[in-house]
N, C-alpha and C positions, 0 to 999 in steps of 0.2 A: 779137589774142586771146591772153589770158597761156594756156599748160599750166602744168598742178599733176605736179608729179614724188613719186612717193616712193619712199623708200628700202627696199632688200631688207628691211631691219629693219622698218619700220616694214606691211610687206607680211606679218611673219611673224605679228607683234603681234595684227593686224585678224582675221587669219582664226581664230588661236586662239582671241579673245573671239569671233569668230563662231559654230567647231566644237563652244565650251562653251557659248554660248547655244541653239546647237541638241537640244547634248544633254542639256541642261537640261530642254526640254519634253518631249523623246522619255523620257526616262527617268521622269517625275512620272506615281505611277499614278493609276489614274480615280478619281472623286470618288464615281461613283456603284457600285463594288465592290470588295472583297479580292481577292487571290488570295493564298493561304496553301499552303506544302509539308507533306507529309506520305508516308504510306507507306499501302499497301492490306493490309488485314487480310482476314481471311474465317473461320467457323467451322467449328475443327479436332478429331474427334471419333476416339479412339483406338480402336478397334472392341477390345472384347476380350468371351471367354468368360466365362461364370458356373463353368466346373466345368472341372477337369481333366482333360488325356487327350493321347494323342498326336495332332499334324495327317494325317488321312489323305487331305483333299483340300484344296487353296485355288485357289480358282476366278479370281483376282484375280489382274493384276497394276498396276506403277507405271504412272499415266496410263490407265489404265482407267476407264470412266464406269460408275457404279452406281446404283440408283435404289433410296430407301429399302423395304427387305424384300427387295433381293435375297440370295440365300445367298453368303456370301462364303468360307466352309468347314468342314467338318465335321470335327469328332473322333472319337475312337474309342470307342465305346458299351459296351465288351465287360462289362468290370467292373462297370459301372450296370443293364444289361440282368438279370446274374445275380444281382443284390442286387434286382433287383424281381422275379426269378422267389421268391426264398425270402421277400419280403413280402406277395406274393401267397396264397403259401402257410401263411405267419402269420395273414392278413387269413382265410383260410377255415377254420383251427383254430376262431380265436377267434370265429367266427361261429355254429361250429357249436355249442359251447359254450354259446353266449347261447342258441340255438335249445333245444339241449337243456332250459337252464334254466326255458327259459318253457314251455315240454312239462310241464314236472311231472313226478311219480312214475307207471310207468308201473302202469296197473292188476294186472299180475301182482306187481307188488314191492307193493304195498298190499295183496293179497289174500295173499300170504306175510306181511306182517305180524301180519295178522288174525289167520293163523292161528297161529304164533306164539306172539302174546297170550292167544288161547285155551289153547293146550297151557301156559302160564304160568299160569292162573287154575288151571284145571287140578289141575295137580300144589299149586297152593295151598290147593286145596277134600281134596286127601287130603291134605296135611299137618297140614290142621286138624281132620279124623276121627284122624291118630294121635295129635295133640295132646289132644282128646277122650280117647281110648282109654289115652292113659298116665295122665291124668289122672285116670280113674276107676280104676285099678289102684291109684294112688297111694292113692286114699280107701279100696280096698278095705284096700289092704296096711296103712294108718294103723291103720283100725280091728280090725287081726286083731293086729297089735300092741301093740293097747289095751286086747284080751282076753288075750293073752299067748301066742295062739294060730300068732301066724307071727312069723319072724325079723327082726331090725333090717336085715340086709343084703338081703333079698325087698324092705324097705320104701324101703333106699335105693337101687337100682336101678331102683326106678319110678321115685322123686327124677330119678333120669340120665337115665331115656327121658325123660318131662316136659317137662327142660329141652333137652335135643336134639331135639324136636319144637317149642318155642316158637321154636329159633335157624333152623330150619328153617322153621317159620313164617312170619318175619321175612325171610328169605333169598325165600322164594316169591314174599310180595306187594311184597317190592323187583323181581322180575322180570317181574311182571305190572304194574305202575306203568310199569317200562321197554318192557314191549310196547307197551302204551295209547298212549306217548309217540311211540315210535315210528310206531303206528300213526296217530295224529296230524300227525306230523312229513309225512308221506308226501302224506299228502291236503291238506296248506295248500300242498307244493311249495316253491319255493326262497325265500330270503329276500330281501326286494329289495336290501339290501347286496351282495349275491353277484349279482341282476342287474345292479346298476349298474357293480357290477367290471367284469364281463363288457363290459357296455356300453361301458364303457371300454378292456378289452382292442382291443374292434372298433378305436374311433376313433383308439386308437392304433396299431394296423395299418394304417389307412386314410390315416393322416399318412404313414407309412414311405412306402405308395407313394404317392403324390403328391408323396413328395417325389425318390423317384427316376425316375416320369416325368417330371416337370420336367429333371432332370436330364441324364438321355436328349433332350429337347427342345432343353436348352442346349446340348448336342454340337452342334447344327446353329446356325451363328454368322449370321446376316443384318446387314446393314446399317441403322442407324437413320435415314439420310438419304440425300439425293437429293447427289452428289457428284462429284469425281474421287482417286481412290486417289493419293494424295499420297505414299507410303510404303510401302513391303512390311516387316514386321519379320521374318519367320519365312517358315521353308520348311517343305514335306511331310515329315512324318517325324520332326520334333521336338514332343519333350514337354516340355507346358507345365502350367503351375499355374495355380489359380483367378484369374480377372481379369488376365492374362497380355494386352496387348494384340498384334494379329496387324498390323492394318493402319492406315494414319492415310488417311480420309477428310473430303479439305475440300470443304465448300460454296462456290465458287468464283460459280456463278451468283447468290450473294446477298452479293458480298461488300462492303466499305465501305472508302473512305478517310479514316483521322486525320489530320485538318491541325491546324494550330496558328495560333490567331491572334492576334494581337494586341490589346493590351485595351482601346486605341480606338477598336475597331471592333467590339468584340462584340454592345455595345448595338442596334447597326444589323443586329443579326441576326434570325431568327426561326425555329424550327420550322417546318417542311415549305415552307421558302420552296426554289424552284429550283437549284441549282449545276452545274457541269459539271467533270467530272478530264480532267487532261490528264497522257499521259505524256510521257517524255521522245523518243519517237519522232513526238509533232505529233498532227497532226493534227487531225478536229474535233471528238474528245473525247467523255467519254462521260458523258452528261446523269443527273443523280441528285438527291436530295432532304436535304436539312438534316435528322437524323435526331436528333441529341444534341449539347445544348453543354452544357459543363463545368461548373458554378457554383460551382470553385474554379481559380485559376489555379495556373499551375507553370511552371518554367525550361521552355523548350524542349530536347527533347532532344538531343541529344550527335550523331544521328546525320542532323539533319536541315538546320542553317543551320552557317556559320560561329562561330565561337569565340563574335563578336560577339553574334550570334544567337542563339546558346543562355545568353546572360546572362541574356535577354529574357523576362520574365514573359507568358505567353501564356493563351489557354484552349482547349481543345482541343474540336472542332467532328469530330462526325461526318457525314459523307456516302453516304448510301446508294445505292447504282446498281446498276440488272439489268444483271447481265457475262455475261448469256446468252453473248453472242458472244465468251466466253473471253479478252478485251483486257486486262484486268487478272488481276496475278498475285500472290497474298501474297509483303507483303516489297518490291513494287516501289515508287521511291520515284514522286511523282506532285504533280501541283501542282491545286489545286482553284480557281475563279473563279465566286465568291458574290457576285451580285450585291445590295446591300441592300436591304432591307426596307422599301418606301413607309413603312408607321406608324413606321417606327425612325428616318427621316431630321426 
């Protein structure tokens, strides 16, 4: 029986092409999925005020769980509380005003009018017996004149009463026109231009507060989502400005990973088809849904493959998964494993 002898060499040869054929197949990924890298995002919401004032409480802190409408802190009311005590107080002038308006003249100011008007007629009805009374003087003194019997200046001094009774005349029934008017004016009440002012005074007082209880309302800051306080910006005791954000609240339990894939594999993909994230600590991952893919591609980014890798024209694939159990964190990077899509193969 011959032996076959070989040589160290030729011992080194065999097992190289053996350790490269093995890791040939170990390395070839499956036919029937991706797995694409990325990084886990989640919605990050700046919590801030509507109005200005100093922090008098903040009930939060970092790593704290809140649930949207919890109060996360109040401001200081002081300044807005006394701007709606004197709009208050605006709001019931101008109310009363309108009230008045529509009340009308009250019967005693109409019954002074009257009377008024009458003492105006009045003294118009004797003005016109002296206007009378000069004027027959005048005819008297004409004609005692015409007999040569009475003086030029007897005749011209009725002339002057006469006409000082007609200017008076005239004077009268101007004051009794103005009574009428008056008395008139009194009993129609107010003008509706002057109600609707009014009316308007109201609504504009009624803006003022409403807009300073809102105000006062926005002192009090809650949360608009279900979250973990990701940030503290501010402490007790500082004053801030309108929209001044206090705390960053991220949605953690809804959050998503961005992968990036490759663009001969996109087509093999679908909306709401299965996926699972894996982080870089194992495990068996956390199961989630095909949420948005891209339908434009882009280099992969800078912070996610090699040099190589980010030449690479990709499209970017999101993944939705309930992180109830807080496993994923924004920012962490994560590898997703999408299986394809029956119709897409």
């Amino acid at each position: 029986m011959k032996s076959v002898c070989q040589t160290p060499q030729a011992s080194r040869i065999f097992l190289a092409v053996a350790l490269a054929a093995a890791g040939g197949c170990a390395g070839k990924p499956p036919a029937d999925r991706v797995r694409a890298s990325g990084q886990v995002e989640a919605t990050d919401v700046r919590v801030a005020g509507q109005v200005a004032g100093r922090v008098l409480e903040l009930r939060v802190d970092e790593g704290d769980r809140v649930n949207a409408g919890d109060v996360i802190a109040r401001l200081d009311t002081a300044d807005a509380r006394l701007a709606l005590t004197r709009a208050n107080a605006e709001r019931a002038q101008a109310d009363a005003q309108l009230r008045l308006l529509l009340a009308g003249s009250r019967p005693e100011d109409i019954r002074q009018a009257e009377a008024q008007a009458a003492g105006a007629d009045a003294d118009a009805r004797a003005v016109e017996a002296e206007l009378a009374a000069s004027a027959a003087d005048l005819d008297r003194f004409e004609a005692l004149l015409a007999s040569s019997s009475g003086s030029r200046k007897q005749r011209d001094d009725a002339v002057a009463r006469r006409d000082v009774a007609r200017e008076r005349l005239q004077a009268a029934r101007d004051r009794v026109r103005a009574a009428r008017e008056a008395v008139t004016r009194l009993r129609a009440g107010a003008r509706r231009e002057d109600i609707d002012a009014a009316r308007a005074r109201v609504a504009a007082a009624a803006a003022q507060i409403a807009t300073w209880e809102k105000a006062v309302a926005d002192a009090t800051i809650a949360s608009p989502l279900s979250g973990i306080v990701t940030e503290k910006l501010v402490d007790v005791g500082e004053l801030l400005q309108p929209r001044a954000p206090l705390v960053v609240v991220t949605d953690l339990d809804h959050a998503w990973a961005n992968v990036y894939v490759d663009e001969p594999f996109v087509p093999r993909l679908r909306l709401g088809q299965s996926a699972t994230v894996f982080t870089d600590a194992g495990g068996p991952g956390v199961p989630g849904t095909v949420s948005y893919i891209a339908s434009k591609a882009e280099f992969t980014p800078r912070n996610v493959q090699t040099a190589a890798d980010r030449s690479k024209l990709v499209y970017r694939v999101k993944v939705s998964v309930n992180n109830a159990a807080g496993v994923l964190k924004t920012g962490m990077p994560v590898e997703a494993d999408i299986p394809f899509s029956v119709s897409g193969q």
